[in-house]
C-alpha positions in Angstrom: -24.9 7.3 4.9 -22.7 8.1 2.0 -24.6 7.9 -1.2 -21.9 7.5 -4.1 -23.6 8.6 -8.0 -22.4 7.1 -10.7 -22.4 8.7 -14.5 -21.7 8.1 -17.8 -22.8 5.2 -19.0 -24.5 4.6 -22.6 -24.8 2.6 -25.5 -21.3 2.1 -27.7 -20.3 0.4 -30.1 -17.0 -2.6 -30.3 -13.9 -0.2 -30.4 -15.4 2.4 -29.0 -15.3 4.0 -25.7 -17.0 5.9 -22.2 -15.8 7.5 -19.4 -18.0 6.6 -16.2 -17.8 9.0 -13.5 -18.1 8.4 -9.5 -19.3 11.6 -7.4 -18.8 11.8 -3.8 -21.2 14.0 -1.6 -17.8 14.9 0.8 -13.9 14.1 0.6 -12.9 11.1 -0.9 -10.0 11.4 1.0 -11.6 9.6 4.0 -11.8 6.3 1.9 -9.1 4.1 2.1 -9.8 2.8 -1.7 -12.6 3.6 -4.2 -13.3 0.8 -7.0 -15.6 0.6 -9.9 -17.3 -3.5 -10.1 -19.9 -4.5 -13.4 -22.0 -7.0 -13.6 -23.1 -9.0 -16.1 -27.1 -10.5 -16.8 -26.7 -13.5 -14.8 -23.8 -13.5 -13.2 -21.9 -12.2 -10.4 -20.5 -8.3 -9.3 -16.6 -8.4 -10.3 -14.4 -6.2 -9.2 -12.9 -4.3 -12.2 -10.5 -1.7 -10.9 -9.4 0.1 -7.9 -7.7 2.9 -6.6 -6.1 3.7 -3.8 -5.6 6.8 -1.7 -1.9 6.4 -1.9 -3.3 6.3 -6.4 -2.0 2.7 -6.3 -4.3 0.9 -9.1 -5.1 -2.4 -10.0 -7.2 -4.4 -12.7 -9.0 -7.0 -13.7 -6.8 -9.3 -16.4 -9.3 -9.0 -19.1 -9.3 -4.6 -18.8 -5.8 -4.3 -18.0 -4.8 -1.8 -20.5 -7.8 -0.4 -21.8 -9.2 0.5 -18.8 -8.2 3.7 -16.5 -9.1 4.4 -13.1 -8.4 7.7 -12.1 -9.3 10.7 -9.2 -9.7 13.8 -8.7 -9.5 14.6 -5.2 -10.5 18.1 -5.2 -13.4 17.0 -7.3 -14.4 14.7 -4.6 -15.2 12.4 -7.8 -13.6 8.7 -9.3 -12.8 8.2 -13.0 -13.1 5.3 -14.8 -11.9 6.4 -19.0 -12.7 2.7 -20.7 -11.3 2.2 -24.5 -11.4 -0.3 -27.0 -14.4 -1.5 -25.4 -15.6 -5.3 -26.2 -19.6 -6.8 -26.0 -18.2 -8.6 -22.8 -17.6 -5.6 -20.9 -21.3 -4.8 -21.1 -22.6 -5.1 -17.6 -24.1 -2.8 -14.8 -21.0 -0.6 -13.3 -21.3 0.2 -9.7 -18.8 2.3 -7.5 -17.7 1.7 -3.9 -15.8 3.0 -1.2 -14.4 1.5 1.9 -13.1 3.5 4.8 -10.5 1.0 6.1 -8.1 -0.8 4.2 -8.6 -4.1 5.0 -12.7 -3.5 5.6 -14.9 -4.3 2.8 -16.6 -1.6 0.9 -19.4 0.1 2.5 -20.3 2.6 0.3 -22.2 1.9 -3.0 -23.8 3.7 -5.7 -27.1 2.7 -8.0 -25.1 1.5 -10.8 -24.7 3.0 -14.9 -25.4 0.8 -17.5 -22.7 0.1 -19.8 -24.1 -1.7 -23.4 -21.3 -2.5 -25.8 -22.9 -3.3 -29.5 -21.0 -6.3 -31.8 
């Protein structure tokens, strides 16, 4: 069982910003895609950004250029810089792995918290 540890996470105020960090116990290289997902009191997990092997990206609408997923492969560890952070990108922030690309993601971490003040 892969356990994925997340980092990073803390209390900021509007405009401000955090970099959350992934850490992989072995290669990341065997995942087909890492991704980071939040969620929010109440409602559900949302996927937030992902990242290829191949470092193809893609984000959610609403963090699409504030938001940066990145990796470091020797490392073994996922990047997620966030700027110009807003009170409704406060939320839980897990990261997940998948193996395959078309499986669904099998490998998840405990989650950082992520509090953005008004």
């Amino acid at each position: 069982q892969v356990q994925l540890v997340e980092s990073g996470g803390g209390l900021v105020q509007t405009g401000g910003s955090l970099r959350l960090s992934c850490a992989a116990p072995g290669s990341i290289l065997s995942f087909s895609a890492m991704s980071w997902y939040r969620q929010a009191q109440g409602k559900q997990r949302e996927l937030v950004a992902s990242i290829t092997s191949r470092r193809n990206t893609n984000y959610k609408d609403s963090v699409e250029g504030r938001f940066t997923i990145s990796r470091d492969n020797a490392k073994n560890t996922v990047y997620l810089q966030m700027n110009n952070l807003k009170p409704e990108d406060t939320g839980a922030y897990y990261c997940a792995a998948k193996p395959h690309v078309w499986g669904a993601y099998t490998y998840w971490g405990q989650g950082t918290q992520v509090t953005v003040s008004s």
